[in-house]
NUSE-194823 format. One record per residue (C-alpha): residue number from 1; residue in three letters; x, y, z. Coordinates in nm, 3 decimals, always signed. Example, Ala and Ser with C-alpha at 12.3 -4.5 7.8 and 13.67 -1.06 7.14 Angstrom:
k, r, X, Y, Z
1, ALA, +1.230, -0.450, +0.780
2, SER, +1.367, -0.106, +0.714
//
This chain:
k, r, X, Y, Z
1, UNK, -1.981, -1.322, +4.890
2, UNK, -2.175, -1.665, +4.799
3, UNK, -2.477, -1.606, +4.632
4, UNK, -2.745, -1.897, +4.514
5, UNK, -3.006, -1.785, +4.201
6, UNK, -3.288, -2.020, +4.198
7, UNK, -3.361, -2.124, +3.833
8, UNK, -3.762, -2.152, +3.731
9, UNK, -3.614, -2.491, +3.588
10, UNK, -3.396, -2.737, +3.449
11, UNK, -3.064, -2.569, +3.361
12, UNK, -3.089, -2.507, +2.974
13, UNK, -2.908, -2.203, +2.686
14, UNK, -3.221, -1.994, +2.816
15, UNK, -2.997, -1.903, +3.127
16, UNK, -2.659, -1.846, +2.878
17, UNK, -2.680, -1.493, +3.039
18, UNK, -2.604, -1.635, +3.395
19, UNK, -2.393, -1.850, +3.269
20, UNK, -2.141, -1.615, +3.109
21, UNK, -2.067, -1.427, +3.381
22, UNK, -1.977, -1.751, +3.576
23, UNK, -1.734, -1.881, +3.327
24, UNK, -1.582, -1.584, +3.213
25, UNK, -1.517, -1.492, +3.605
26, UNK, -1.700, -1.175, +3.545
27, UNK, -1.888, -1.225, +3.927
28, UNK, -1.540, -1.414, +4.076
29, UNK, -1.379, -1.081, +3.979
30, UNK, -1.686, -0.874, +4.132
31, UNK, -1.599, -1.049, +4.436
32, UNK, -1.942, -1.271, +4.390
33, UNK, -1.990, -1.624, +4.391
34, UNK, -2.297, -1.721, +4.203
35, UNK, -2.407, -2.055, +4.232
36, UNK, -2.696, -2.153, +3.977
37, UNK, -2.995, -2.367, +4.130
38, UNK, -3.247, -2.641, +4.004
39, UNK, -3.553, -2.625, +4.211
40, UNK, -3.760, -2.926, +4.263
41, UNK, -4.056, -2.739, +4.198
42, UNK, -4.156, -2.402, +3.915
43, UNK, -4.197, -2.203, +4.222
44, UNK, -3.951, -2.306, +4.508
45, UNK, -3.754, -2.022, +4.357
46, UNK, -3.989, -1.747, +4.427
47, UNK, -4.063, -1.854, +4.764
48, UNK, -3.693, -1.903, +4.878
49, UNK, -3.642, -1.529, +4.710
50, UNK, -3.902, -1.389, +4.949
51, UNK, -3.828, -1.595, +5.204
52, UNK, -3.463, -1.471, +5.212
53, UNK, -3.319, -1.871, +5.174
54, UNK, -3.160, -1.730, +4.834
55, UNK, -3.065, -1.437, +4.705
56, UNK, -3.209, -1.415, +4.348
57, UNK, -3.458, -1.620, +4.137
58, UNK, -3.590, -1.629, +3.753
59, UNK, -3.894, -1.728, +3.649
60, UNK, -4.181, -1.638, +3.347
61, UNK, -4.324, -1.212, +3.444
62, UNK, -4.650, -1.482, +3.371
63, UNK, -4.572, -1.573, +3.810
64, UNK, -4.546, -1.158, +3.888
65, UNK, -4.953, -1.185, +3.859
66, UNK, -5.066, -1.497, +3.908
67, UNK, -5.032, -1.501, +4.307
68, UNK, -4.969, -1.239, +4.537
69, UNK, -4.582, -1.262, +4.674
70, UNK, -4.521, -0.961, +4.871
71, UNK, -4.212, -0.872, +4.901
72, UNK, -4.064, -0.939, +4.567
73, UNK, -3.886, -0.741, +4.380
74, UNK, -3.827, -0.771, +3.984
75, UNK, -3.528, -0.628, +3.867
76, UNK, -3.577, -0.685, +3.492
77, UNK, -3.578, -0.897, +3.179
78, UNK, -3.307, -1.089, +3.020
79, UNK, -3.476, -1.318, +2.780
80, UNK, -3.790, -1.302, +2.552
81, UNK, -3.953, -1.562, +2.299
82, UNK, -4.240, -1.664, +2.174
83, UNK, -4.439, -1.866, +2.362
84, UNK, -4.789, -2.075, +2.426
85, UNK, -4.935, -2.396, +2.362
86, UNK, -4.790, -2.707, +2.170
87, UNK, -5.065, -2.869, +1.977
88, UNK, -5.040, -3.188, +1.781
89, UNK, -5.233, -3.114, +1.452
90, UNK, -5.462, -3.394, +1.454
91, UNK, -5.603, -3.273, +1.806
92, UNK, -5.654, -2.950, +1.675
93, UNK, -5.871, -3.047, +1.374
94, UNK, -6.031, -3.270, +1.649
95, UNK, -6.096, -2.964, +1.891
96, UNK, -6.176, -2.745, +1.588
97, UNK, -6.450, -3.002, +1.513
98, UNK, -6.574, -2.995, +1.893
99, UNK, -6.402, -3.293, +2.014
100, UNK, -6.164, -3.253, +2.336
101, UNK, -5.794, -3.226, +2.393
102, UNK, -5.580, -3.337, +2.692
103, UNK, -5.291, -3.123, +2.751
104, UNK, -4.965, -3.145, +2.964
105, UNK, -4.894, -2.846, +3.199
106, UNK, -4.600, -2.785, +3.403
107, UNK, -4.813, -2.596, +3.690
108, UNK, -5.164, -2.776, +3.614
109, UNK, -5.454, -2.551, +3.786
110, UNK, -5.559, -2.229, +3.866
111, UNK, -5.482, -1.898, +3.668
112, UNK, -5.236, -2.111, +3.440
113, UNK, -5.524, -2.355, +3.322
114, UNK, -5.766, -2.062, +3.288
115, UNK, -5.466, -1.906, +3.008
116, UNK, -5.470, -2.203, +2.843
117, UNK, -5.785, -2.236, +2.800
118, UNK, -5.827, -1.815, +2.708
119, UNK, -5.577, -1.930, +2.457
120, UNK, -5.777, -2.212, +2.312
121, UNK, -6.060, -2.031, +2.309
122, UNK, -5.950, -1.740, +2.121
123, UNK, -5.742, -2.000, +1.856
124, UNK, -6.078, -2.164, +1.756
125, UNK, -6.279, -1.821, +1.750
126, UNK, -6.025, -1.684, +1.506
127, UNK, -6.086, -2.047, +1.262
128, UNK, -6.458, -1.966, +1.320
129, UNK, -6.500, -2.278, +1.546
130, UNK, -6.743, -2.296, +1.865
131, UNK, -6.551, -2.344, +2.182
132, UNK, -6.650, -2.466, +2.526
133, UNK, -6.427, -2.521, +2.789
134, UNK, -6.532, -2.837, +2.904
135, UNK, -6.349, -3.017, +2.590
136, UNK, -5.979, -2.949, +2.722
137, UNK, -5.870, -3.126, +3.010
138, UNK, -5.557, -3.043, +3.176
139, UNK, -5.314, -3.267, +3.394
140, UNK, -4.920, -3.191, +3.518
141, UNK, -4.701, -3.372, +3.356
142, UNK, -4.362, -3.166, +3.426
143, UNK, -4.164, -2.987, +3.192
144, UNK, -4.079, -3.232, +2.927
145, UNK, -4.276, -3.143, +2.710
146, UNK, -4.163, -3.319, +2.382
147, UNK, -4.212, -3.642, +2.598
148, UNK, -4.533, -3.555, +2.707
149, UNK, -4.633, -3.560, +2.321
150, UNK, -4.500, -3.874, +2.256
151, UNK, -4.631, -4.020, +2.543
152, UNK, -4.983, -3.921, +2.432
153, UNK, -5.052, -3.610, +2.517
154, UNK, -5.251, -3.392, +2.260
155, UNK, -5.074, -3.049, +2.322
156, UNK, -4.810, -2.913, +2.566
157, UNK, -4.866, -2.602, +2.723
158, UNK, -4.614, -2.288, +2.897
159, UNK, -4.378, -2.444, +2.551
160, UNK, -4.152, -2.190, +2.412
161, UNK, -4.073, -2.162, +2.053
162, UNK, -3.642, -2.112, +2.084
163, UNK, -3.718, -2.459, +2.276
164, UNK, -4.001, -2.688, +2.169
165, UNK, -4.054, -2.555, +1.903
166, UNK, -3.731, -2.571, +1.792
167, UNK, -3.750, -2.949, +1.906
168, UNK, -4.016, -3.045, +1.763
169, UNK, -3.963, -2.872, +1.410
170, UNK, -3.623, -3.122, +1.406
171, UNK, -3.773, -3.369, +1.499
172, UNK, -4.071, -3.337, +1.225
173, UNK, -4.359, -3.376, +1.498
174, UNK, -4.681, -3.247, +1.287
175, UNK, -4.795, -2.957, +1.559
176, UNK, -4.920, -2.625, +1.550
177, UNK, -4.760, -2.366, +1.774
178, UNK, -5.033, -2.131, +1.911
179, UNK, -4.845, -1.816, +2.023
180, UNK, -5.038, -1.577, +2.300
181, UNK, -4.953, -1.313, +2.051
182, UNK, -5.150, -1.536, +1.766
183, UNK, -5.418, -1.494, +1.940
184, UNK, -5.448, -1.125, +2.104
185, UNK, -5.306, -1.174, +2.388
186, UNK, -4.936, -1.017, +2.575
187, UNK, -4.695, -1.202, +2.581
188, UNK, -4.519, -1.301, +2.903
189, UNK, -4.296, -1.624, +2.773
190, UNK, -3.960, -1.460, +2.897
191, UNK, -3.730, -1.422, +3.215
192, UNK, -3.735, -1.188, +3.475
193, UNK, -3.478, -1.174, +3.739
194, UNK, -3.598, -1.141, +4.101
195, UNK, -3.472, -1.030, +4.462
196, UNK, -3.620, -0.972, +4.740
197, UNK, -3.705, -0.673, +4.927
198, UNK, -3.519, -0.739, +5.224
199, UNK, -3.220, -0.840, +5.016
200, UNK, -3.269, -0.519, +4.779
201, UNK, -3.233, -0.265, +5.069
202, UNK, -2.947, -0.495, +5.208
203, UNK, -2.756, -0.564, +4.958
204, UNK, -2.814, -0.271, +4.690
205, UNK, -2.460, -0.258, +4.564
206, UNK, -2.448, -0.661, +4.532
207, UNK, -2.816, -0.631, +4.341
208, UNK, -2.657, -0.378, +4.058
209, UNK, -2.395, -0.559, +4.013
210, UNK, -2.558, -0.895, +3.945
211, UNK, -2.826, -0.739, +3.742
212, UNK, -2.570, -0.543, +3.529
213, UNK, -2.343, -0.889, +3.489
214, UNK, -2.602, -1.074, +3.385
215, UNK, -2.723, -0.798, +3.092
216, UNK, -2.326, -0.797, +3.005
217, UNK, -2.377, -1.162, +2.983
218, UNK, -2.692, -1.139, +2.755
219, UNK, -2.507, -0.910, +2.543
220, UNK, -2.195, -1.117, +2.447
221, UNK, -2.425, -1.410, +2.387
222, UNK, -2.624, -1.249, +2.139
223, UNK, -2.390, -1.095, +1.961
224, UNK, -2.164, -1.385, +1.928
225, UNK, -2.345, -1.720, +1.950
226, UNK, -2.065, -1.963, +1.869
227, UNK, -1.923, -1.813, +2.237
228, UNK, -2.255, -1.876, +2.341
229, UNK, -2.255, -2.250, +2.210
230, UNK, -1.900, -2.293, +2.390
231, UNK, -1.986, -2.157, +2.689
232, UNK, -2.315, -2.316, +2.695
233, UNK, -2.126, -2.676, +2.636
234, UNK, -1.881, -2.610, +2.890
235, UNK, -2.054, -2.541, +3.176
236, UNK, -2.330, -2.802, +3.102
237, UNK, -2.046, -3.032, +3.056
238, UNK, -2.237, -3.164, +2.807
239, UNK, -2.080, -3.268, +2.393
240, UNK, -2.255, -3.061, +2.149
241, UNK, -2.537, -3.228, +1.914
242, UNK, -2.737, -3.025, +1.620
243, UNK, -3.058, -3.006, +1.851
244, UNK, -2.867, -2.781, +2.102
245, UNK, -2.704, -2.618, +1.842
246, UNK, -3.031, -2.508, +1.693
247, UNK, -3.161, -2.439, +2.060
248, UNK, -2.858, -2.224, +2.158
249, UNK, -2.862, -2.018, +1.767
250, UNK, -3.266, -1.957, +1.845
251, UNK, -3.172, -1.885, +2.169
252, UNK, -2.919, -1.639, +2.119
253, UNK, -3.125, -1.307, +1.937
254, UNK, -3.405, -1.352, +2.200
255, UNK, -3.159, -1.268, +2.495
256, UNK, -3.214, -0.950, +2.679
257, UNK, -2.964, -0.704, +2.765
258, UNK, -2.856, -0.468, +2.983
259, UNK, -3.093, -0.572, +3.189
260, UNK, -3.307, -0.293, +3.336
261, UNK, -3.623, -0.264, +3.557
262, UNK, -3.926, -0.107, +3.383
263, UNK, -4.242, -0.151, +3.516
264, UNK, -4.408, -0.080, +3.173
265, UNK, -4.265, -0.378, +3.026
266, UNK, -4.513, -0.616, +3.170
267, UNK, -4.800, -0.353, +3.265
268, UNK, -5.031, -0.429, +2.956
269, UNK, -4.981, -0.814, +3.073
270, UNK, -5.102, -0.732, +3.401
271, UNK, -5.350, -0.500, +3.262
272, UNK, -5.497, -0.724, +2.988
273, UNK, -5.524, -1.008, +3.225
274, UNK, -5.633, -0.844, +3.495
275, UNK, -5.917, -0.718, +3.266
276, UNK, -5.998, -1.074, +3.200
277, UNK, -6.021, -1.154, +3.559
278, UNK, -5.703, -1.418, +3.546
279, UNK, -5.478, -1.141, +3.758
280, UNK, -5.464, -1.197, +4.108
281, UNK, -5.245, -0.884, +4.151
282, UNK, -5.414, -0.535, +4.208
283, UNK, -5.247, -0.227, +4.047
284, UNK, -5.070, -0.175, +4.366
285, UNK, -4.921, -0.522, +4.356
286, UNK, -4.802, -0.499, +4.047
287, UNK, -4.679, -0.175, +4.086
288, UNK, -4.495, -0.291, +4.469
289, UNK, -4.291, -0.535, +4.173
290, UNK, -4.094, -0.223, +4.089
291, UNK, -4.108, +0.001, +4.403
//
């Protein structure tokens, strides 16, 4: 049986556990094959899960409550990290001071913006600095986000520390890495996997089995990251360099498995946010997630 899982991005060692089971013929065996896609946009995966175009999608628990997509179905998480908002130092003495900040976003507007700025808020609260939210401006400006910095951009927002900040430690950028957990808020800088309804009650059999590959997957990988580095370099087909090496050894401990639905993991996300007003899920759309 073909299958297609829509990535939330560009391939990279965040998705080791989908890629183990592909090159270790774990899903060929299984009878599956799984073929791994780049979308051109963060949420063409989510839609082509609900519409039924593919099968399965990943993307940040963040996009469980930030629009309403009946009809999709989370099936659990297989990666976790740390995650929030690059910030050059110098523009966060600057914002600190009550000047303004211009920050690159992946998904620029709406309940993402509003995060960032929550985020912001709470980081210059905390250093006993007023805030207003008129001094950040945010713009899209994709997903690299290292670029973004070098390019001019004061801070870098949805960055993940196994990644960025991995990147731009190496690379001996002068930044601050504002965690949502710095700050008092849930953390939702992960992967969850995602089907659809209409494929779940399909397909049920094909759904386990996928799920419990891709936890099998996350478990190898974290327990024996060198594997992880060779399988990550083989099916990228890329030659190995010491910034993917860090990546993939960051990467590694902060993989998820077995993979397993729980609809407590990400409840005090929904709840917190929801609380805020950022959450444009009800209880019972959250809890439809898991039903």
């Amino acid at each position: 049986m073909k299958l297609q899982l829509s990535l939330e991005w560009f391939l990279n060692p965040d998705h080791l556990p989908l890629i183990a089971g592909i090159e270790l013929g774990w899903f060929r065996e299984a009878g599956l094959d799984l073929e791994l896609l780049v979308p051109d946009d963060h949420y063409d995966g989510l839609a082509a899960t609900v519409s039924g175009d593919v099968a399965f999608a990943c993307n940040e628990p963040l996009h469980m409550i930030d629009a309403h997509r009946p009809g999709l179905k989370a099936l659990g998480c297989f990666f976790e990290t740390d995650g929030g908002i690059l910030l050059q130092r110098e523009a966060g003495d600057r914002l600190l001071a009550g000047g303004a900040v211009r920050l690159a976003s992946p998904v620029a507007g709406g309940v993402t913006d509003a995060i960032a700025i929550e985020i912001l808020s709470r980081w210059c609260a905390r250093q006993g600095a007023a805030f207003d939210a008129s001094q950040v401006r945010i713009q899209g400006a994709g997903f690299e986000h290292l670029d973004n910095l070098r390019a001019g951009f004061d801070g870098a927002w949805l960055c993940f520390a196994n990644f960025e900040g991995v990147e731009a430690r190496l690379a001996g950028m002068d930044t601050h890495f504002i965690a949502t957990q710095d700050v008092g808020l849930h953390n939702f800088s992960a992967l969850e996997l995602f089907t659809s309804q209409g494929f779940l009650l399909e397909h049920p059999g094909v759904v386990e089995t996928v799920t419990r590959l891709i936890g099998q997957g996350a478990c190898l990988c974290r327990d024996d990251p060198a594997e992880a580095a060779a399988l990550w370099y083989r099916y990228s087909g890329t030659s190995p360099t010491a910034l993917m090496d860090a990546i993939v050894a960051d990467t590694c401990p902060r993989l998820v498995g077995p993979v397993q639905r729980d609809a407590t993991r990400w409840h005090g996300m929904w709840e917190q946010f929801d609380q805020l007003g950022l959450s444009q899920v009800d209880r019972a759309g959250y809890a439809a997630l898991y039903s």
